[in-house]
N, CA, C and O atoms as a DFTB+ gen file, in Angstrom:
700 C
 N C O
     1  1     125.964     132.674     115.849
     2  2     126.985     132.633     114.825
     3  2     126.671     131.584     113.763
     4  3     127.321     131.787     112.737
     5  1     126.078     130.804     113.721
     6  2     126.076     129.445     113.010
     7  2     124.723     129.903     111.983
     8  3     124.682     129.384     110.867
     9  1     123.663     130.851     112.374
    10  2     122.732     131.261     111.628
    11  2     123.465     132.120     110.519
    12  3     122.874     131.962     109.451
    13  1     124.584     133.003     110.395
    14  2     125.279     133.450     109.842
    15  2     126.095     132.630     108.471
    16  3     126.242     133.087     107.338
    17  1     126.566     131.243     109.018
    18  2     127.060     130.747     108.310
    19  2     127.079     129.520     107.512
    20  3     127.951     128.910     106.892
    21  1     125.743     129.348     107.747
    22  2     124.644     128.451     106.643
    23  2     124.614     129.035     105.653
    24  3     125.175     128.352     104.796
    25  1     124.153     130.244     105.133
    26  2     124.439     131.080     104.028
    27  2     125.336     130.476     103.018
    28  3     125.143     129.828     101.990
    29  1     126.595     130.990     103.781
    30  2     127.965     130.565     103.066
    31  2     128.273     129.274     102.515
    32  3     128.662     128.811     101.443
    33  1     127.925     128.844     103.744
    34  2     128.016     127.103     103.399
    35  2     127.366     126.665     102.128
    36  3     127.893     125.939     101.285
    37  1     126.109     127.204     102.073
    38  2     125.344     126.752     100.761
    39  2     125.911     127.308      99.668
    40  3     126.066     126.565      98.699
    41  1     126.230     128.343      99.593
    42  2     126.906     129.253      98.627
    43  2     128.342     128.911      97.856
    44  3     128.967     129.410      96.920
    45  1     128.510     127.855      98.704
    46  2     130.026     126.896      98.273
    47  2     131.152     127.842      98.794
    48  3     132.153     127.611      98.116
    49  1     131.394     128.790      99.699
    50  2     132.363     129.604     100.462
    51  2     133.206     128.804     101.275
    52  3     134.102     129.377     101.896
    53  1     133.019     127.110     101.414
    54  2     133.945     126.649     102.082
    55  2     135.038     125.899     101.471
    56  3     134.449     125.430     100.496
    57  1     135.920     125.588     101.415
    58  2     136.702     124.590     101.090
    59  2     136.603     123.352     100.133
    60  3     137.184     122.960      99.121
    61  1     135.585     122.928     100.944
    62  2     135.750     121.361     101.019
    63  2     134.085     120.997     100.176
    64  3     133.764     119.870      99.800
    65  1     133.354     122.051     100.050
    66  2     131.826     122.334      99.758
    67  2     131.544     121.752      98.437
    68  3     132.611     121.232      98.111
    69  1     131.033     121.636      97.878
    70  2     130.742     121.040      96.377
    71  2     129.286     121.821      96.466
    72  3     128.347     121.350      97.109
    73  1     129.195     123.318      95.600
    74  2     127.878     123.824      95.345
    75  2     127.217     123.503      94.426
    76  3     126.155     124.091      94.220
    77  1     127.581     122.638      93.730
    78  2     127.003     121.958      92.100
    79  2     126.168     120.622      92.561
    80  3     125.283     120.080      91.899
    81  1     126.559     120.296      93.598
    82  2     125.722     119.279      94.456
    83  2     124.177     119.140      94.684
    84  3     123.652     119.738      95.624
    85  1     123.297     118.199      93.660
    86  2     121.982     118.124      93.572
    87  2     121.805     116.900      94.863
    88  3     120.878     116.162      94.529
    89  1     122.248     116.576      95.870
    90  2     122.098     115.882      96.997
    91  2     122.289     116.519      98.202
    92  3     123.386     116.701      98.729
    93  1     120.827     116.984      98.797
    94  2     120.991     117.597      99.986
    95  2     121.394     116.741     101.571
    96  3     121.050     117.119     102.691
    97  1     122.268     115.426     101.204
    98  2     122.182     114.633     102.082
    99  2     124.241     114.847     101.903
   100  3     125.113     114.533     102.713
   101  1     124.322     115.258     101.013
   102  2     126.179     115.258     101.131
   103  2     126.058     116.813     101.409
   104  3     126.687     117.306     102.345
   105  1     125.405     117.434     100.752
   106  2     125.465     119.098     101.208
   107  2     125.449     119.189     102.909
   108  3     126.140     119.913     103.626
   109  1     124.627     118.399     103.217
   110  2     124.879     118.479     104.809
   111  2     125.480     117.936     105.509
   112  3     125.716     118.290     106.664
   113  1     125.914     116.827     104.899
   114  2     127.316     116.349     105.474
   115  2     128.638     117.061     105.555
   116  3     129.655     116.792     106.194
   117  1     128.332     118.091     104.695
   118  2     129.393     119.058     104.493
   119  2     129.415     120.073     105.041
   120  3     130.480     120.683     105.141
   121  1     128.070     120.639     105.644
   122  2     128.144     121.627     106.355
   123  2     128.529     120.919     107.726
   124  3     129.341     121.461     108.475
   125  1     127.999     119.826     108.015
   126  2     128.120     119.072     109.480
   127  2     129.924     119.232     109.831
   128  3     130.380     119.368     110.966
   129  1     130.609     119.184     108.770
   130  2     132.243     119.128     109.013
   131  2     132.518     120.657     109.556
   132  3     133.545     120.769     110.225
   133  1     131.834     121.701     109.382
   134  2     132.360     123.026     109.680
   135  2     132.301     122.963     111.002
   136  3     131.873     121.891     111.430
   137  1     132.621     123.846     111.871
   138  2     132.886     124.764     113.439
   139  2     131.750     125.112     113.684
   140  3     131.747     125.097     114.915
   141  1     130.398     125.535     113.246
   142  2     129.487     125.906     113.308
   143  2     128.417     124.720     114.433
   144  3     127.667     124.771     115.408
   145  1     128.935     123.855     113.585
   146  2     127.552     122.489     113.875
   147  2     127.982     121.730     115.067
   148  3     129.149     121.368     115.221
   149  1     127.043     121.495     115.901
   150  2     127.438     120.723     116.885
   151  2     126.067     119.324     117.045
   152  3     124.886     119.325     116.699
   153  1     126.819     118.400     117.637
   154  2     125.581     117.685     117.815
   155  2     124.362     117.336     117.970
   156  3     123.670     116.372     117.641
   157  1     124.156     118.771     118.812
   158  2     122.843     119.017     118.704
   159  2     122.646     120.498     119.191
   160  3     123.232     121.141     120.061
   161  1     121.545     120.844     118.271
   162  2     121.061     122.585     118.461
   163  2     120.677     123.240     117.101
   164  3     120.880     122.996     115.911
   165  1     120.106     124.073     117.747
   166  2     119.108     125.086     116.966
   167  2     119.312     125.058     115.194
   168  3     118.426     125.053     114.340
   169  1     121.042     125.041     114.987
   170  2     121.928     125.198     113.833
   171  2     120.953     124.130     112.498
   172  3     120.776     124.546     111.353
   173  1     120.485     122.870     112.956
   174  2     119.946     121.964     112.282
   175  2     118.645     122.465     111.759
   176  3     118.174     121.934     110.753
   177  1     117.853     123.711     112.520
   178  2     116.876     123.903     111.902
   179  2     116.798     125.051     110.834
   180  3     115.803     125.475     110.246
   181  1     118.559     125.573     110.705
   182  2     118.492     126.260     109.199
   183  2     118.980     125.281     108.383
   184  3     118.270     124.692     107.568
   185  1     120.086     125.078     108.538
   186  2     120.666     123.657     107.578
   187  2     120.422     122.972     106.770
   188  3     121.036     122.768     105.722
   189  1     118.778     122.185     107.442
   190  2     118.486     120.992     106.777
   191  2     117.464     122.059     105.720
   192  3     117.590     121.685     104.554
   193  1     116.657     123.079     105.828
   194  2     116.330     123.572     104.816
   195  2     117.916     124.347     103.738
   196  3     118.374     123.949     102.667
   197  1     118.197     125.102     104.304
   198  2     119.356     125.084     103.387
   199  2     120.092     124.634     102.146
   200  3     120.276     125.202     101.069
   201  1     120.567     123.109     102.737
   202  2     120.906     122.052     102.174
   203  2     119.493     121.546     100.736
   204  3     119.819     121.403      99.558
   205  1     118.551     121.431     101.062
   206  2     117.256     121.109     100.234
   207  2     117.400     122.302      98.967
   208  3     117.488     122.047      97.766
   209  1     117.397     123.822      99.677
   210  2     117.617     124.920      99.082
   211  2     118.095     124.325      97.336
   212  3     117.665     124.096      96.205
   213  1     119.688     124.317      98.491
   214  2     120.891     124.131      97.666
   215  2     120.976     123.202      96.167
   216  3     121.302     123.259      94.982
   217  1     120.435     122.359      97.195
   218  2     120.135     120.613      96.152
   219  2     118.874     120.713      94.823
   220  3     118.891     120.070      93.773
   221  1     117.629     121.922      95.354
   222  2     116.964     121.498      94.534
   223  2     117.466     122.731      93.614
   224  3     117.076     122.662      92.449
   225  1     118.191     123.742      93.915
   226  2     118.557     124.436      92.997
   227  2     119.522     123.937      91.737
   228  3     119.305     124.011      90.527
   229  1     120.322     123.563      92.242
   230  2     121.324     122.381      91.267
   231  2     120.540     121.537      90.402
   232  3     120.721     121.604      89.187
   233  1     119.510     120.582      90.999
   234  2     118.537     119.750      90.071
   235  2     117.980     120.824      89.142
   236  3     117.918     120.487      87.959
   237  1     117.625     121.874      89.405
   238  2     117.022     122.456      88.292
   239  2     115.947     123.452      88.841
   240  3     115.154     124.034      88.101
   241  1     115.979     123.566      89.904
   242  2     114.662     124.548      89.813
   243  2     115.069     125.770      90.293
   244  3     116.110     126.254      90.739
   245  1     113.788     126.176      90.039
   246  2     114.103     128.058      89.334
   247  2     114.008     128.845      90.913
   248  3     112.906     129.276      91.252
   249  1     114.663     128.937      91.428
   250  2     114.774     129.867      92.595
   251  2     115.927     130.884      92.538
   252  3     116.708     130.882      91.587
   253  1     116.046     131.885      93.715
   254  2     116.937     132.867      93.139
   255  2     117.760     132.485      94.819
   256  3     117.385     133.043      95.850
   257  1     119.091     131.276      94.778
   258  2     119.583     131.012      95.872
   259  2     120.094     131.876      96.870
   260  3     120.518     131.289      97.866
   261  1     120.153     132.838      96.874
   262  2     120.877     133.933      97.908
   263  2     119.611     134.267      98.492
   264  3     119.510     134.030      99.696
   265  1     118.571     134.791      97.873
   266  2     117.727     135.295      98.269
   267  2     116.865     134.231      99.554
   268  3     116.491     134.434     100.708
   269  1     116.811     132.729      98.349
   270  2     116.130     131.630      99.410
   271  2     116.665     131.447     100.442
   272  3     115.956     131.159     101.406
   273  1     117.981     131.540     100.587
   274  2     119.011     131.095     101.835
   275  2     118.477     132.318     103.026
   276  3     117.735     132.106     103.985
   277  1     119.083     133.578     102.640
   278  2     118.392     134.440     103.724
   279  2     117.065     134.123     103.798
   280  3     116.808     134.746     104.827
   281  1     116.252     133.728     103.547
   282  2     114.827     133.518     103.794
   283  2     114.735     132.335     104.562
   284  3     113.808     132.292     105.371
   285  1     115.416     131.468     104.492
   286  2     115.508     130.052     105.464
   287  2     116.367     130.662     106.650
   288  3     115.842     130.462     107.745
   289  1     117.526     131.338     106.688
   290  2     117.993     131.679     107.712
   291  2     117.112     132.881     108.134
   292  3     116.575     132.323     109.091
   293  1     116.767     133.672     108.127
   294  2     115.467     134.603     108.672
   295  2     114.213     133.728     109.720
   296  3     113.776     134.087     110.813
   297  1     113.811     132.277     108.776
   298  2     112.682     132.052     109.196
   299  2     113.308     130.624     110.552
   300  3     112.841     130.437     111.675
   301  1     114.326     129.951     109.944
   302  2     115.023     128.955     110.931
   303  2     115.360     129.580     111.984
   304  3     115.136     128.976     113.033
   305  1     116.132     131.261     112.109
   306  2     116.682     131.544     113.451
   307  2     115.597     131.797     114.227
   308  3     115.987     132.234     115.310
   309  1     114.130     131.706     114.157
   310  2     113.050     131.586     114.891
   311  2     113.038     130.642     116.179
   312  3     112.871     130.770     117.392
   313  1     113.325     129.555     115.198
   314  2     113.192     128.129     115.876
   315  2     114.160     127.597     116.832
   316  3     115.218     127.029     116.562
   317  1     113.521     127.927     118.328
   318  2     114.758     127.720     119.386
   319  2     115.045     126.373     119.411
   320  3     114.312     125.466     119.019
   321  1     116.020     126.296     119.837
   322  2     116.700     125.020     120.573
   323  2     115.487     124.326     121.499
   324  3     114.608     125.033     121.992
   325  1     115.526     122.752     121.704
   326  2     114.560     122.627     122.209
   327  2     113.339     121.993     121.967
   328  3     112.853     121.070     122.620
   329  1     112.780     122.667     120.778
   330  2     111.558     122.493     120.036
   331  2     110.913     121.437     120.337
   332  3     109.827     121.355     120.911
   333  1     111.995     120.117     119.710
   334  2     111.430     119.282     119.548
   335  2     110.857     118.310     120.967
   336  3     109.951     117.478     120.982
   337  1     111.705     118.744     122.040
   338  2     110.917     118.588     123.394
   339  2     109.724     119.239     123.753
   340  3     108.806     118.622     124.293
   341  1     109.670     120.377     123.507
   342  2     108.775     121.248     124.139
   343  2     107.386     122.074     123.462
   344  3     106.476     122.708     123.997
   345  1     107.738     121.692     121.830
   346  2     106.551     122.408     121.049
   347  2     106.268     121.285     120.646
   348  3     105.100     121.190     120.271
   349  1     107.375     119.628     120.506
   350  2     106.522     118.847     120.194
   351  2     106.745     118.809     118.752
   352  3     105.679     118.723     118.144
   353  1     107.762     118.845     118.015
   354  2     107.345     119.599     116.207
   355  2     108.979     119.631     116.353
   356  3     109.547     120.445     117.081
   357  1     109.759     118.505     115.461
   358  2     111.355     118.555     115.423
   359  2     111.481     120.021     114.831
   360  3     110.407     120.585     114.624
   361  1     112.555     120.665     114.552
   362  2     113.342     121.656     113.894
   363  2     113.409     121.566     112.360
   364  3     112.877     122.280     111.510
   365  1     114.083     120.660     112.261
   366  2     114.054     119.379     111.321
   367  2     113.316     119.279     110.280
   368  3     113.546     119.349     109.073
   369  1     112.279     119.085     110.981
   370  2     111.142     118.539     110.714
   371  2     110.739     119.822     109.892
   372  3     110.543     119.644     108.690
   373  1     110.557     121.383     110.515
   374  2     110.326     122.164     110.320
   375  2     110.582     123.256     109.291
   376  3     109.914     124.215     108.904
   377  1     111.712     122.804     109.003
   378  2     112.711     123.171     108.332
   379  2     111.719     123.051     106.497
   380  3     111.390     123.884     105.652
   381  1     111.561     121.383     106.655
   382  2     111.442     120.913     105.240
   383  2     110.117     121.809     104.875
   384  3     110.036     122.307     103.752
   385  1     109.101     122.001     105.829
   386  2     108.307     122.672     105.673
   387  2     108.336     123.934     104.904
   388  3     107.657     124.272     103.935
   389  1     109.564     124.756     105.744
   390  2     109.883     126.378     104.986
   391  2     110.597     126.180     103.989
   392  3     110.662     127.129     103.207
   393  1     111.239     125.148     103.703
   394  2     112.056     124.907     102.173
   395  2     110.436     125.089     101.250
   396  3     110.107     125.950     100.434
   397  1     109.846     124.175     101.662
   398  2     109.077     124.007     100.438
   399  2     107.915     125.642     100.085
   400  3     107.429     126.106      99.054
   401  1     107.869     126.168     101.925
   402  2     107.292     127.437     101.397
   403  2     108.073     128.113     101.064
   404  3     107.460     129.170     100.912
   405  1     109.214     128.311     100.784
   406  2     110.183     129.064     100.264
   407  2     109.555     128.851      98.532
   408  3     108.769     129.567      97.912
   409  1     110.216     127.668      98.135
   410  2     109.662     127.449      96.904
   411  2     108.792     127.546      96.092
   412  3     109.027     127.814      94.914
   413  1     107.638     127.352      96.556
   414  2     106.349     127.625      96.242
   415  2     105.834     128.719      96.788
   416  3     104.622     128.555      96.649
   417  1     106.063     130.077      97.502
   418  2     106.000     131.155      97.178
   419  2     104.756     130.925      98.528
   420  3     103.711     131.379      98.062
   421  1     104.578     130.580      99.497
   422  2     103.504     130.034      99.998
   423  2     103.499     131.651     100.951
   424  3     104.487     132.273     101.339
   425  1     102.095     131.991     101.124
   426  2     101.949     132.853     102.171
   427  2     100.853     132.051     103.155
   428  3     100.402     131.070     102.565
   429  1     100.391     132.195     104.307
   430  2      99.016     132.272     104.767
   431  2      97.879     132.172     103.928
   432  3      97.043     131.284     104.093
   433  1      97.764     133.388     102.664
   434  2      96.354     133.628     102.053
   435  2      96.653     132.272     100.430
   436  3      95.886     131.865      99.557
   437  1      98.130     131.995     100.735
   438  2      97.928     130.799      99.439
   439  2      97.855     129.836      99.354
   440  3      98.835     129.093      99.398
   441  1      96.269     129.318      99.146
   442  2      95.896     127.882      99.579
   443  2      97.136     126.828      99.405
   444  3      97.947     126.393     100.223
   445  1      96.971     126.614      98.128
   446  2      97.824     125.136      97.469
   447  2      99.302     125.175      98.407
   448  3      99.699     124.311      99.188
   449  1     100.016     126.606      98.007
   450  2     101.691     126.495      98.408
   451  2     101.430     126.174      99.752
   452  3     102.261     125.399     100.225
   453  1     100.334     126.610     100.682
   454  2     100.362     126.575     101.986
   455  2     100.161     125.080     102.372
   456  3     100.586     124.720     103.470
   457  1      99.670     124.364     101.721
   458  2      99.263     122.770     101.861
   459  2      99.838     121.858     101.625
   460  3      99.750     120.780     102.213
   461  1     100.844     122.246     100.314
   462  2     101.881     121.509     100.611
   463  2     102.972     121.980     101.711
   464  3     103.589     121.131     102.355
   465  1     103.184     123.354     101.900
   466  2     104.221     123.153     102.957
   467  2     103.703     122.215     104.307
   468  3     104.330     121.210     104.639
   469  1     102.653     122.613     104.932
   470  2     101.839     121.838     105.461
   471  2     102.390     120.430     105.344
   472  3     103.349     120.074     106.029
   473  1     101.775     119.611     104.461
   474  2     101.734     118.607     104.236
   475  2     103.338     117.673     103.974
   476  3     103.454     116.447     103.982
   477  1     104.298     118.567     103.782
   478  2     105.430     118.720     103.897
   479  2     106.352     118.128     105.443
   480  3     107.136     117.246     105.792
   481  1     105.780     119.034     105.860
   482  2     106.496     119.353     107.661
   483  2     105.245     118.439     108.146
   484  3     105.152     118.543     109.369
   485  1     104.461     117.763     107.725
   486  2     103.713     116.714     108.466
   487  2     104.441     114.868     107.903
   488  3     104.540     113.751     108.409
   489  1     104.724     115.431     106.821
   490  2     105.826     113.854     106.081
   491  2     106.680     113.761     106.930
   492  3     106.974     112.769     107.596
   493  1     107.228     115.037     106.958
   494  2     108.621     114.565     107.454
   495  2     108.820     114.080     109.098
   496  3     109.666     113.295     109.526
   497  1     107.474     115.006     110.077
   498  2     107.113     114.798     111.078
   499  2     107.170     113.556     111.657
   500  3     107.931     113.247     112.575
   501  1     106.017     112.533     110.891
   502  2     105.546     111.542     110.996
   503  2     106.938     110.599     111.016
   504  3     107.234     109.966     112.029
   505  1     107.876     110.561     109.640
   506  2     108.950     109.876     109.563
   507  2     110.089     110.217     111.097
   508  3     110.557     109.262     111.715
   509  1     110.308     111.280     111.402
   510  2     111.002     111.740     112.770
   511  2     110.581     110.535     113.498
   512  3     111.244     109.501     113.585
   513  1     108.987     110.835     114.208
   514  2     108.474     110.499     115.085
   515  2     108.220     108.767     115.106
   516  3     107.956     108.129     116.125
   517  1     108.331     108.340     114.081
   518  2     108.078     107.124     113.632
   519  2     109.325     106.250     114.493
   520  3     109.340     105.123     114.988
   521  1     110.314     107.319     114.412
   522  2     111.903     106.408     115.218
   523  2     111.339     106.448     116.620
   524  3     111.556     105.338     117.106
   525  1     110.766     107.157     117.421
   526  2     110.106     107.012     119.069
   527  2     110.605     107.455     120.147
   528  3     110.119     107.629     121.265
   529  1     112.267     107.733     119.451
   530  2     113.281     108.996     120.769
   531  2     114.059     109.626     120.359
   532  3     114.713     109.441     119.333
   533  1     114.103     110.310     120.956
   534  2     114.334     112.251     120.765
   535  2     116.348     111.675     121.117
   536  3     116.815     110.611     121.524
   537  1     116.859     112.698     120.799
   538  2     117.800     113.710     121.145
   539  2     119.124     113.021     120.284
   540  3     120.193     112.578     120.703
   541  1     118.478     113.151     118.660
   542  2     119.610     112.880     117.933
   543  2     119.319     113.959     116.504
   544  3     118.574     113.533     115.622
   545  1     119.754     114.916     116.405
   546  2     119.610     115.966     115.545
   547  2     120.200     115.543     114.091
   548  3     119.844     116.142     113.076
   549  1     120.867     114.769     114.070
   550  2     121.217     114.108     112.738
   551  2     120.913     113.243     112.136
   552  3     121.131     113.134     110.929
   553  1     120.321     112.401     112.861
   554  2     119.636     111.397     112.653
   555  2     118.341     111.691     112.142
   556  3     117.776     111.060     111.248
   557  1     117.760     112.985     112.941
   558  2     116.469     113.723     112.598
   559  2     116.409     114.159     111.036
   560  3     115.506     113.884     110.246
   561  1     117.535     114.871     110.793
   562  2     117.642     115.636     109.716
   563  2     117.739     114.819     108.357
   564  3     117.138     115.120     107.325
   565  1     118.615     113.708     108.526
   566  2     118.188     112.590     107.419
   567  2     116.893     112.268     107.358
   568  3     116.257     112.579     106.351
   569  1     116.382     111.703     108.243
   570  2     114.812     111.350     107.811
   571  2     114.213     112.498     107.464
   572  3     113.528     112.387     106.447
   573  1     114.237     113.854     108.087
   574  2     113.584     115.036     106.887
   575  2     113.745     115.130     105.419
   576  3     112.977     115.310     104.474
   577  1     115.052     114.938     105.568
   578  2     116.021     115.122     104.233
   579  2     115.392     114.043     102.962
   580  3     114.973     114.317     101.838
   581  1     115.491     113.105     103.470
   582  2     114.962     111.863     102.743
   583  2     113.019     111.751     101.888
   584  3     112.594     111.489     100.762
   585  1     112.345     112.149     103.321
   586  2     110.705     112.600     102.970
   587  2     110.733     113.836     102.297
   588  3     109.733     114.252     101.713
   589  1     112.242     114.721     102.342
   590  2     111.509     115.649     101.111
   591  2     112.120     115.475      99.927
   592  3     111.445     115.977      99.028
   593  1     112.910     115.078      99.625
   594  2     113.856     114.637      98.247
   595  2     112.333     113.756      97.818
   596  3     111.894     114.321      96.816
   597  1     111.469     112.677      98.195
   598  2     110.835     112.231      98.077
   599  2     109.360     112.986      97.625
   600  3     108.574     112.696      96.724
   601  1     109.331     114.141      98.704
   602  2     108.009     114.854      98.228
   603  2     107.937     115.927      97.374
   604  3     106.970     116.599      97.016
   605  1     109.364     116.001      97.039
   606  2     109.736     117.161      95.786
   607  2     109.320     116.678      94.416
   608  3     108.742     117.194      93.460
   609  1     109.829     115.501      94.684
   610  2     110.214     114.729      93.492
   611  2     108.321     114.514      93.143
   612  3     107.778     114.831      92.085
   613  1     107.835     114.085      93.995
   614  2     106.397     113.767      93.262
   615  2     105.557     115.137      93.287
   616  3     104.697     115.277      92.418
   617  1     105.774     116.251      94.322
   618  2     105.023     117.477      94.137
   619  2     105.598     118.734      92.941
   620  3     104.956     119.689      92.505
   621  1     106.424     118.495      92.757
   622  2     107.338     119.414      91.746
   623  2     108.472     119.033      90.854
   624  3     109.521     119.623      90.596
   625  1     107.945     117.795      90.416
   626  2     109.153     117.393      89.403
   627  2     110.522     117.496      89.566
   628  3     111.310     117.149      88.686
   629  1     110.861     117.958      90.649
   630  2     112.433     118.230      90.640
   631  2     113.130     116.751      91.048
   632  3     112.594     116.317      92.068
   633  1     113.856     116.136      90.688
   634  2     114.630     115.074      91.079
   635  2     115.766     115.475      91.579
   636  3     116.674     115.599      90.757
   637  1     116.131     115.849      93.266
   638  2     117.127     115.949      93.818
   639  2     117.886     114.703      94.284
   640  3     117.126     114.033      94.983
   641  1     119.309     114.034      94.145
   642  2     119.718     112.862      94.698
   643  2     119.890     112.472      95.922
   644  3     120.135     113.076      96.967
   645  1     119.687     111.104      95.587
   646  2     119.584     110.840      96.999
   647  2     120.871     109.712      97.419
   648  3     121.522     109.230      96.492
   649  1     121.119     109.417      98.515
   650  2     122.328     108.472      98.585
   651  2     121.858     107.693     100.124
   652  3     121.304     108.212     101.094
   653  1     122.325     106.218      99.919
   654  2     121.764     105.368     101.195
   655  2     122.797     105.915     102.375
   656  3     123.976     105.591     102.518
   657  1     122.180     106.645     103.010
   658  2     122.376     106.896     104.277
   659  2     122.914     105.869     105.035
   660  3     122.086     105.041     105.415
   661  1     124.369     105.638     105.449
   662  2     124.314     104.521     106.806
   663  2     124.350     106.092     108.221
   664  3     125.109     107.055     108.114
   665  1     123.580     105.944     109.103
   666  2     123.791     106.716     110.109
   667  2     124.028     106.237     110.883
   668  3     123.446     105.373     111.537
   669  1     125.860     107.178     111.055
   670  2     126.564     106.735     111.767
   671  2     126.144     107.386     113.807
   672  3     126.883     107.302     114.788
   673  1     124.772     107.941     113.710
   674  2     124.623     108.026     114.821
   675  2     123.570     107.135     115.632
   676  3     123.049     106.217     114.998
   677  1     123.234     107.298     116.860
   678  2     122.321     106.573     118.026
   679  2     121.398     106.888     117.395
   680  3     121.276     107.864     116.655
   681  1     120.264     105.623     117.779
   682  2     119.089     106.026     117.554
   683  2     118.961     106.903     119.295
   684  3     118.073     107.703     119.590
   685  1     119.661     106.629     119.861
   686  2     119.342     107.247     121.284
   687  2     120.466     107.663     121.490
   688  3     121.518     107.143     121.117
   689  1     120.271     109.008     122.337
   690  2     121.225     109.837     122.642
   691  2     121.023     109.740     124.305
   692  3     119.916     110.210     124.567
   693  1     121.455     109.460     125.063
   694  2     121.282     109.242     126.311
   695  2     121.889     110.966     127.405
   696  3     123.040     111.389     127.514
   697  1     121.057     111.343     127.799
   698  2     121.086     112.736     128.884
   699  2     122.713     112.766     128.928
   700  3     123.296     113.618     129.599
């Protein structure tokens, strides 16, 4: 159900949503308030691309948002729950990756788009992994959020905003 309603969320269908929003760090704070999201699970690995979607569309760049959204939710509901225990590779993390191949049009056979997505979902990786323990999905998703507002901004001119994060969660989530 929650792959369903990322869509919307980005689309400004909620309430409380602000779709004019060039900060993919309040966009997801905003989806985080819906019924959908829970502390932790799968939901974070459409989201946090989503949210980026959303944000860099507002800053200015030329994408066609309905279309990108189903394409992040298509390629996020892939990504089980889990991941980041077991493939090793946050959600998260993963996410920023398909934002950016979303954007850049990236297939397999296209060098450049493919290298930065690449190089993308390895920024944001590194920043995840850099904290040293697992099992805080929000916490994750800011530090994605943050390395790509950052790698947009120098790979594609887009200036999406950014805002100092206090995270109000654990660095550790205890079993």
């Amino acid at each position: 159900m929650y792959l369903s309603l990322s869509k919307p969320a980005c689309q400004g269908e909620y309430p409380h949503f602000s779709e004019t929003s060039k900060n993919p760090i309040e966009i997801i704070r905003k989806m985080m308030e819906q019924p959908f999201c829970h502390m932790h699970g799968p939901e974070h690995h459409v989201m946090v691309g989503s949210a980026l979607l959303a944000a860099y569309k507002n800053a200015g760049g030329e994408i066609d948002l309905p279309e990108a959204l189903l394409e992040m939710m298509n390629r996020g509901k892939t990504i089980l729950g889990g991941v980041c225990g077991f493939w090793d590779a946050c959600g998260a993390g993963i996410s920023t990756g398909m934002f950016i191949s979303i954007i850049s049009g990236a297939t397999p056979l296209k060098d450049e788009p493919w290298g930065l997505a690449n190089k993308m979902t390895s920024k944001a990786l590194d920043a995840i992994g850099s904290i040293g323990v697992p099992r805080c999905c929000k916490r994750d998703f800011y530090m994605a959020i943050i390395s790509a507002i950052d790698y947009v901004a120098e790979n594609f001119n887009i200036q999406m905003e950014n805002v100092n994060c206090n995270l109000r969660f654990h660095t550790h989530i205890s079993d």
